[in-house]
C-alpha positions in Angstrom: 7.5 16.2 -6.8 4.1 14.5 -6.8 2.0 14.8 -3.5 2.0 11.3 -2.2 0.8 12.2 1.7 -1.8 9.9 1.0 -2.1 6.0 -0.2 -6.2 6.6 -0.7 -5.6 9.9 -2.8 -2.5 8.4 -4.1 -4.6 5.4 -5.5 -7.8 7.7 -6.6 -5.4 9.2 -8.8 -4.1 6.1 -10.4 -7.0 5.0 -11.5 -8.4 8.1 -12.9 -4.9 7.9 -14.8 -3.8 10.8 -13.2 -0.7 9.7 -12.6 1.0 6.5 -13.5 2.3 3.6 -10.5 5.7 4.2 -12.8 5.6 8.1 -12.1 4.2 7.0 -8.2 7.5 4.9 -8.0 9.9 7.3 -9.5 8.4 9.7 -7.0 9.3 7.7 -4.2 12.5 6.2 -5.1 13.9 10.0 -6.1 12.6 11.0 -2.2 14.6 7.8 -0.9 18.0 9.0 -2.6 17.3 12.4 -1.6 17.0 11.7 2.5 17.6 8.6 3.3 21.5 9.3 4.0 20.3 11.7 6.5 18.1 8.9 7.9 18.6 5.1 7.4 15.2 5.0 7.5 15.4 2.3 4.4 18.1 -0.6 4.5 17.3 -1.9 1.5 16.1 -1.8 -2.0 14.5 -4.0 -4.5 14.3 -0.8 -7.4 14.1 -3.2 -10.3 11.8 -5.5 -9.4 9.7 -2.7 -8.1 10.1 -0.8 -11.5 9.0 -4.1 -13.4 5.8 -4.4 -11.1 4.9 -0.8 -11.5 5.3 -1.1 -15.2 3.0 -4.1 -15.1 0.8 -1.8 -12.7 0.8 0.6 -15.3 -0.2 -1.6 -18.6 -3.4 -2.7 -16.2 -4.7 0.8 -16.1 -3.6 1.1 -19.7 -6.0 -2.1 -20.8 -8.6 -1.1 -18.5 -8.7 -4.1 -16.1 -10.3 -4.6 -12.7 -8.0 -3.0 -10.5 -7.7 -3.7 -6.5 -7.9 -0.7 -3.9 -4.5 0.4 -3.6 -3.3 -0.5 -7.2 0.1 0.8 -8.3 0.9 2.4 -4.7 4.5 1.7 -3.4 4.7 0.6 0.3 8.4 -0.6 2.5 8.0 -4.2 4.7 9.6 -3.9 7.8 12.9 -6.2 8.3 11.1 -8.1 10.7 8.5 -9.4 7.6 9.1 -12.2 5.9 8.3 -11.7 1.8 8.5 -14.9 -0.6 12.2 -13.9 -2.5 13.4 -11.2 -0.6 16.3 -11.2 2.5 14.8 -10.7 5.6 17.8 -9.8 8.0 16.4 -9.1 11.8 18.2 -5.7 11.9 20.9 -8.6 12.8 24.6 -9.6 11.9 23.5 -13.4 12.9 20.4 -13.4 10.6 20.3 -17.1 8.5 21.2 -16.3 5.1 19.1 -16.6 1.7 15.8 -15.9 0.8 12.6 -16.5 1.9 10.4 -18.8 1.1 7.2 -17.7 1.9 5.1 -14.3 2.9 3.5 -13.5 5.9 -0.3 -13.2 5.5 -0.2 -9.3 5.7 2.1 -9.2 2.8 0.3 -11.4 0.9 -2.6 -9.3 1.8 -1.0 -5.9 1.1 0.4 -7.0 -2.1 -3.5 -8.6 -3.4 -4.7 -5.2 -2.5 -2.2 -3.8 -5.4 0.2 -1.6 -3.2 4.1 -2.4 -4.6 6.3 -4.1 -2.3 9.1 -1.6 -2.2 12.3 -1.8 0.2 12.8 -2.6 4.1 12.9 -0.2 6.2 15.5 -0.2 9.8 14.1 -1.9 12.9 15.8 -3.0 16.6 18.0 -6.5 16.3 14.6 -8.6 16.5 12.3 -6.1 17.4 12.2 -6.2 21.2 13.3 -2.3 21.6 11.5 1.0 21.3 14.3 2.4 18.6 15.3 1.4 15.4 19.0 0.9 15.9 21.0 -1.7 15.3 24.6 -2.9 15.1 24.3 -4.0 11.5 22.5 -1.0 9.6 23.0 1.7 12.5 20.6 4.4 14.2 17.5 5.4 12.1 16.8 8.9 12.9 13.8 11.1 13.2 12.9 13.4 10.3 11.8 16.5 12.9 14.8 16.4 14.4 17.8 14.7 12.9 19.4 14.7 16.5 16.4 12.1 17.6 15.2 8.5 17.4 12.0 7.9 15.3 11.0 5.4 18.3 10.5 1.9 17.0 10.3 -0.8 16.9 8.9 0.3 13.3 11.0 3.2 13.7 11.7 3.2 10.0 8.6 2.6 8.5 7.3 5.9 11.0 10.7 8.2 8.9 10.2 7.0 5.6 6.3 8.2 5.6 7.1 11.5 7.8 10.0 11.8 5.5 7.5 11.4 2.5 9.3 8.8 1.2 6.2 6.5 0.7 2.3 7.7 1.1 2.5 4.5 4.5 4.5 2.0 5.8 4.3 -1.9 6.7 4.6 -1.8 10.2 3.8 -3.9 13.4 3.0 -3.6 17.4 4.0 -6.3 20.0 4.4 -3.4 23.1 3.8 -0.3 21.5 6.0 -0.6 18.0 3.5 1.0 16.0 2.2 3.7 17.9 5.3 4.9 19.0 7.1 5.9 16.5 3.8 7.5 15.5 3.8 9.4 18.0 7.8 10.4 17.4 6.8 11.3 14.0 3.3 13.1 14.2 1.9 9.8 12.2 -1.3 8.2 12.9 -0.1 4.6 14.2 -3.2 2.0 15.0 -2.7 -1.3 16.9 -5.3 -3.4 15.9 -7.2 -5.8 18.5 -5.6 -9.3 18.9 -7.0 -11.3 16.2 -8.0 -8.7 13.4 -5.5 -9.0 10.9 -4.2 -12.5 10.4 -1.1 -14.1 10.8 0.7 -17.5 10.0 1.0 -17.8 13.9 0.0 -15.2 17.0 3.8 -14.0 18.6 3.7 -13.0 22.1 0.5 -15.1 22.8 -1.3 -13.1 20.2 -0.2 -9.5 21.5 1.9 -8.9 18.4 -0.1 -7.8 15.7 0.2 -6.6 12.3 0.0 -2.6 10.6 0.6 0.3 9.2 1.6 3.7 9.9 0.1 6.7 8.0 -0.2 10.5 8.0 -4.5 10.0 8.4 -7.0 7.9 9.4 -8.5 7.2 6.4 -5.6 5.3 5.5 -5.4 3.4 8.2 -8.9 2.4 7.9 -8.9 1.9 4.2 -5.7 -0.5 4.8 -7.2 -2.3 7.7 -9.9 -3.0 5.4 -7.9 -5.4 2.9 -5.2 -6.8 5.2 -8.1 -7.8 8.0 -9.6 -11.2 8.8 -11.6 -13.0 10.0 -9.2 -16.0 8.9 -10.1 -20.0 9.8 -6.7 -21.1 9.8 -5.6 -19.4 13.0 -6.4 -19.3 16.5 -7.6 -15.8 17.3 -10.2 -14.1 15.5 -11.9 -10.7 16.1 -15.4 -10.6 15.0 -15.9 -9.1 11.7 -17.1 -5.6 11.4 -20.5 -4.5 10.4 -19.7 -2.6 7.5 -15.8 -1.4 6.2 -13.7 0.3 8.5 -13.3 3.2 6.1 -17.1 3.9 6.5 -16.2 4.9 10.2 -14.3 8.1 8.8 -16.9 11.1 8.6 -19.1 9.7 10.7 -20.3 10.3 14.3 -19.6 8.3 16.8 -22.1 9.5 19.2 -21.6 11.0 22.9 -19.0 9.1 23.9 -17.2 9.0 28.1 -13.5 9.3 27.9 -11.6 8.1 30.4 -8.1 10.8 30.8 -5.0 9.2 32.3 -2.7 11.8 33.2 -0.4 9.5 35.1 1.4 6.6 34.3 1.5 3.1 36.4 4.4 2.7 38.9 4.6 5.8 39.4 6.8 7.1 36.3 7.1 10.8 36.1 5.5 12.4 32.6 7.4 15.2 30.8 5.6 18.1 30.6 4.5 18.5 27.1 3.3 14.8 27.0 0.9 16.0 29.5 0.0 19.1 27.4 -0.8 17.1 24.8 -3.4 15.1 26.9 -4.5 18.0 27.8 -4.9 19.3 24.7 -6.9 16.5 23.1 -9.4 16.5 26.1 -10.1 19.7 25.4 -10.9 19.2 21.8 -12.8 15.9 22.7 -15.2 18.1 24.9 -15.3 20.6 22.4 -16.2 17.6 20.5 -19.6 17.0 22.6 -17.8 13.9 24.6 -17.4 13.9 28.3 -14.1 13.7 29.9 -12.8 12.4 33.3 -9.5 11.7 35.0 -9.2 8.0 36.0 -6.1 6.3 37.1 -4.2 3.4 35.7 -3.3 0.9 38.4 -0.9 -2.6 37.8 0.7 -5.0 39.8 4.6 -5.1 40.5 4.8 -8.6 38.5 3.3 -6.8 35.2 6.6 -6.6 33.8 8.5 -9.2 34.5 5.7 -11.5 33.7 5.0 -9.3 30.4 9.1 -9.8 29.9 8.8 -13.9 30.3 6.2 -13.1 26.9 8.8 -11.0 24.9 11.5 -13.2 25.3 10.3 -16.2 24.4 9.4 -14.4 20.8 13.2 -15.1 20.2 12.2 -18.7 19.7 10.3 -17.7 16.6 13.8 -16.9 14.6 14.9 -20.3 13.0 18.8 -20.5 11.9 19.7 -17.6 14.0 23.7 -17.9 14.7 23.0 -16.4 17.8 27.0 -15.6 19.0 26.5 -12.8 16.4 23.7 -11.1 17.8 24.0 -8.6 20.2 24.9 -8.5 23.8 21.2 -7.2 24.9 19.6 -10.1 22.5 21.7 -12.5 23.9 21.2 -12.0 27.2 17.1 -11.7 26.5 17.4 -15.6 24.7 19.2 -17.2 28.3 16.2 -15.4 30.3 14.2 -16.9 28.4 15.5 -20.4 28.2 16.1 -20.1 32.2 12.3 -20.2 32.4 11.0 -23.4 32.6 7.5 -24.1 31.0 5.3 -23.7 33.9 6.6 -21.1 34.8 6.2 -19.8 31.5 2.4 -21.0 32.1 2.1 -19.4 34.9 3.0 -15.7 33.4 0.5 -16.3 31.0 -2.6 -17.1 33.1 -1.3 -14.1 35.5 -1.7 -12.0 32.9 -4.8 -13.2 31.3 -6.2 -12.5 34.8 -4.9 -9.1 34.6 -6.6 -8.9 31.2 -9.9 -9.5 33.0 -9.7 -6.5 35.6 -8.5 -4.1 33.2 -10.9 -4.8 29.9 -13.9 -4.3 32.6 -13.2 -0.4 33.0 -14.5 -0.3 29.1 -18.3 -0.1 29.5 -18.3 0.5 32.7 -15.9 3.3 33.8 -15.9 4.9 30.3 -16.1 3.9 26.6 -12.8 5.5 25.6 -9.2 5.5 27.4 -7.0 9.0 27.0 -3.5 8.7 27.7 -0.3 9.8 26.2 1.2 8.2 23.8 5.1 8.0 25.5 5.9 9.5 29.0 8.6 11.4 27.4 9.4 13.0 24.3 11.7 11.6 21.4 15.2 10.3 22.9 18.3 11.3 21.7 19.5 8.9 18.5 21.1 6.4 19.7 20.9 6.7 23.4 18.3 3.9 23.9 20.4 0.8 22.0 23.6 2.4 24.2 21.6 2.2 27.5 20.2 -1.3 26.2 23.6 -2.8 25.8 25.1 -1.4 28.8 22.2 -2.2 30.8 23.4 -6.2 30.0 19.9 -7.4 29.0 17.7 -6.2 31.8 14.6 -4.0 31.6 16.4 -0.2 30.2 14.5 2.7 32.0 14.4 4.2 29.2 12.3 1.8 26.9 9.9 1.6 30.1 9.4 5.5 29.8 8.5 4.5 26.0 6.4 1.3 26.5 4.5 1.8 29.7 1.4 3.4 28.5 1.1 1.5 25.1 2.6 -2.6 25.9 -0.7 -2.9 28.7 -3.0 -2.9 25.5 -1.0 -5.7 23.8 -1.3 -7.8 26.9 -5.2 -7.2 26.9 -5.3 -6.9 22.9 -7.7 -4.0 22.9 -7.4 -1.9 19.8 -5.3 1.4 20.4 -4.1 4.0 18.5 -1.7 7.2 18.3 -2.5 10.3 16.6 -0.5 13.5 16.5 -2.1 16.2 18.4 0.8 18.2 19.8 4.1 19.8 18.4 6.4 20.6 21.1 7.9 23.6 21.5 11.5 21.8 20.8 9.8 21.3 17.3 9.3 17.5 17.5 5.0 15.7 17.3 4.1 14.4 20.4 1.1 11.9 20.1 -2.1 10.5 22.4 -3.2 6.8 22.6 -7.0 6.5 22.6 -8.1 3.2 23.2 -11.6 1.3 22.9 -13.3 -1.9 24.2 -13.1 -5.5 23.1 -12.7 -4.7 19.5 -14.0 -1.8 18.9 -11.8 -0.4 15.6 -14.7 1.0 14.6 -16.0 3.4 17.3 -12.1 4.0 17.6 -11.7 5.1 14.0 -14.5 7.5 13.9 -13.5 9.2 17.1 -10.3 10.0 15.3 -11.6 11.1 12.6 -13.4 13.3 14.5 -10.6 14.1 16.1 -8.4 14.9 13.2 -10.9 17.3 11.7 -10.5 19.4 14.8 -6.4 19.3 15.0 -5.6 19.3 11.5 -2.6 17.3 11.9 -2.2 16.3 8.3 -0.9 19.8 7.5 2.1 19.6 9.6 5.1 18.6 8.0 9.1 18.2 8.8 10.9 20.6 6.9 14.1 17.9 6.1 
């Protein structure tokens, strides 16, 4: 089986025609057959027109032409992600049929950048839960423990790449769906600050943003360097970055004040070993040379139902939806938010942009970095969430509150944030940290876990599925 923990290494060795994108492939797809029944982690496949590309791939090397980053490296889209020919179903029964017509920018991007479009991997029915389960493809499950959710709502990109199906995954992040399954599966999982990576149009006022998840940071910063903007077309644009984002990794990123949130807002209890993984990456971070403090993470009562009035409205981005087959939770989510008139749609938005305000101050002033963890629990149960999600009738389910709280504030205020593995439970499952940084700040955020990484050695851990 060829090594493939890495899309960087995985490309290095490509062009020093050290392995071909058709043995890269074969690799990949061989790994797919051999776990995915365990998993759904992939819903489906697109094998030949991969195989063609990678023989194309291939023939480049051959000739000795130019060849972009990531040439000849396979990568799934999540089934939330339009691509030009291929089905794009919404983890959903009521999902228009036919193919699309036209990319998103990211896929465009990732595809320029020479990685193979390869499969789909399983999300939530639109996207708006912390699991990827579904009523049409089933329950994705998590590769350290069989028995538990992957988290989502990129819950399958996060299996395939623990599972080492593919080096990374497509993924994206509108209230934590990257960096939670990250933190399920002991992944790196990066949201990126509102603006940096293009898109044909900004969901959930812009809070929704486009990814990957890997198994180090280099990848995600050598990604983030060929799928980022800035981009004239669209509204939101983060400031371009002084040099590439891969540069970051290996270097310092001076004395830094971290601010450690042990406790999560309205009071939610925080199992144990979520805190012992805080813990636990404080005490490396001081190790480090970097100063650590508790602080405390304070919201208002009308955080999440104003946050909610956001998400729901998302479901207006689906066009040719029959929504009588979609499920009970979705359909209830679509008449919340067609109950809400527009100015009082307005008026959740400027409430939260004013929230924005008091929290994006702290950076700078209280401290340069955030600590928190990742989840305030550790991996559900498969399957629990969607049950507790369709019995709840629509409403908020406690349980994807437990999984969201710490990560969906960041989306609101579109600071960059990201999980990385620091912990292994003693039940045998990853549990991960969030760091977060100021008003687009990838770049201090990236070196920091580098930094970070060298210390933990996380990229040695590996489920044994």
């Amino acid at each position: 089986m060829v090594d493939l923990s890495s899309a960087v290494a995985t490309a290095t060795a490509i062009r020093a025609k050290e392995l071909s994108p058709v043995e890269v492939l074969e690799s990949c797809l061989s790994r797919v057959d051999e776990v995915n029944d365990r998993l759904n982690a992939v819903i489906w496949r697109n094998d030949d027109e991969a195989m063609e590309a990678a023989r194309a791939a291939a023939d480049m090397v051959t000739r000795g032409d130019p060849l972009p980053p990531f040439h000849g490296v396979p990568v799934p889209i999540k089934d939330l992600t339009p691509v030009a020919g291929w089905p794009v179903t919404y983890g959903s029964w009521g999902a228009p049929e036919g193919l699309s017509t036209e990319s998103e920018i990211v896929v465009d991007a990732l595809r320029n950048a020479g990685f193979i479009l390869t499969a789909r991997t399983n999300t939530p029915e639109f996207g708006p839960i912390t699991v990827a389960e579904n009523v049409r493809y089933g329950v994705t499950r998590n590769p350290w423990d069989t028995e538990r959710t992957p988290g989502g709502s990129s819950g399958g990109a996060a299996a395939a790449v623990a599972a080492g199906m593919f080096p990374v995954a497509h993924a994206n992040d509108g209230g934590g769906s990257i960096r939670i399954p990250a933190s399920c599966c002991g992944l790196v999982g990066l949201k990126v600050s509102r603006g940096r990576v293009p898109a044909r149009y900004t969901p959930w006022e812009g809070g929704a943003v486009e990814g990957v998840v890997t198994r180090d940071v280099a990848d995600t910063a050598a990604i983030l360097d060929v799928i980022s903007g800035p981009d004239a077309g669209q509204w939101y644009n983060a400031p371009a970055p002084e040099r590439p984002f891969l540069d970051e990794v290996g270097t310092d990123p001076g004395h830094l004040r971290v601010g450690m949130a042990e406790e999560a807002p309205f009071d939610l209890p925080i199992d144990e070993e979520c805190t012992v993984a805080t813990r636990e990456a404080a005490a490396s971070l001081e190790k480090l040379g970097h100063h650590v403090e508790p602080v405390r993470l304070d919201f208002p009562d009308d955080f999440v139902p104003s946050f909610l009035n956001i998400v729901n409205s998302g479901l207006a981005d689906y066009p040719g939806v029959d929504w009588e087959r979609t499920e009970p939770h979705i359909r209830a989510n679509r008449l919340s938010a067609q109950a809400v008139d527009s100015l009082a749609y307005v008026d959740s938005v400027h409430q939260l942009q004013r929230l924005s305000r008091q929290i994006v101050a702290r950076w700078g002033r209280d401290f340069d970095v955030l600590l928190t963890p990742t989840m305030t629990i550790e991996p559900p149960a498969a399957g629990e969430v969607l049950r507790s999600v369709h019995e709840g009738g629509g409403g908020p389910s406690f349980e994807v509150l437990q999984m969201a709280v710490l990560t969906s504030m960041f989306n609101l205020t579109g600071l960059p944030a990201i999980s990385l593995p620091v912990h292994v439970a003693p039940t045998g499952v990853p549990i991960g940290v969030q760091l977060v940084s100021g008003p687009w700040e990838e770049a201090r955020l990236l070196a920091l876990s580098a930094q970070l990484e060298q210390e933990v050695q996380w990229t040695t851990r590996t489920p044994s599925i």
